[in-house]
N, C-alpha and C positions, 0 to 999 in steps of 0.2 A: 393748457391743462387737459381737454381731452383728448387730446396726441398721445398723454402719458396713459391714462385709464386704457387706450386701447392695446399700447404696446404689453401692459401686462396681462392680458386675458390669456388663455391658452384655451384651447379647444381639450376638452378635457378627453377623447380620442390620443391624441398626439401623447399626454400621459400616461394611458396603457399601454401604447405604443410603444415608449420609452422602455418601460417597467417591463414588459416582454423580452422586448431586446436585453434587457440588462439579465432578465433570470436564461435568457439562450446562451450568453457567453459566460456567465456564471458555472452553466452545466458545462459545456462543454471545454470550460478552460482547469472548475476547478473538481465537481462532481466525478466526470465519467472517468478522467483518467486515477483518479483514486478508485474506483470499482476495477476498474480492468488490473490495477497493482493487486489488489484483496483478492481477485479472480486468479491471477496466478499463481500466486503467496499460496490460495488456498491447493490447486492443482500439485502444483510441489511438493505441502505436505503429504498429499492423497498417495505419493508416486514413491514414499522414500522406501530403497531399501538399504538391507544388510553393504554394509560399508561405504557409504556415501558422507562425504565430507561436509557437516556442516557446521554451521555458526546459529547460538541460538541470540536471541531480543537480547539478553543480559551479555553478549560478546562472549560468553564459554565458547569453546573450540571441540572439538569433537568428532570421533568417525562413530557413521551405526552399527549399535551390534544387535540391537531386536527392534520389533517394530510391531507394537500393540494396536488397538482402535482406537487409541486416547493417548497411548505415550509410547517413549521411543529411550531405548536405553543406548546414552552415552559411551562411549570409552575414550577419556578424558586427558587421561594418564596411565601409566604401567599398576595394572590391577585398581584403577582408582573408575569405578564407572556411575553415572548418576543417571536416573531417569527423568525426565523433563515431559512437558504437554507437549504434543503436537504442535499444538499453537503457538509455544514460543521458539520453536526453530523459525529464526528469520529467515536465512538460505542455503544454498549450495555456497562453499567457503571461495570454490573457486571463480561462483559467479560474483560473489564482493570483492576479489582479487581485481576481475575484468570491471566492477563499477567503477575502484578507486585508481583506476589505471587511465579512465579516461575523462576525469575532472581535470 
C-alpha cells in the first residue's frame, strides 16, 4: 500500500515543466505559422496593383482596375466591376493555381 501512495506523487516541478513544453509546441506548431500566413496575406494586400489577378475570401475572380486605402475595384466581367475591402482579397489567382497544383 505505500508502493502505490508513492508512485502517484509527482513533484510538482516536473508539472510546469510538462505545461511549458506543451504551450512551446503549441506556439510553434500552431501559433506562429498562422502569423507568418496573416503576415504575408497582409504584405500582398499592401503591394496590389493595377491588373494583378486575384481571388477574393468569397471565390469572386477578378483582375484590378483601382486600388484605394480600403478597397480595390474589381473587373469581374465585361463592364460588370465590383469593389471589394482589401481584406477580403484572399490572393494572387495564380498563386492558388500553384497551391492546388501541389496537394
Amino acid at each position: 500500500m505505500n508502493i502505490l501512495l508513492q508512485a502517484d506523487t509527482q513533484s510538482p516541478y516536473a508539472t510546469f515543466v510538462m505545461m511549458g513544453l506543451l504551450m512551446v509546441v503549441f506556439y510553434f506548431f500552431m501559433i506562429r505559422p498562422q502569423q507568418k500566413k496573416a503576415k504575408t496575406a497582409k504584405k500582398f494586400r499592401e503591394a496590389l496593383q493595377k491588373g494583378t489577378r486575384v481571388v477574393t475570401i468569397g471565390g469572386m475572380h477578378g483582375k484590378v482596375v483601382e486600388v484605394d486605402d480600403k478597397t480595390v475595384l474589381l473587373d469581374v466581367d465585361t463592364n460588370v466591376k465590383l469593389r471589394f475591402e482589401k481584406s477580403a482579397i484572399a490572393m494572387d489567382s495564380s498563386m492558388q493555381l500553384t497551391e492546388e497544383t501541389k496537394k
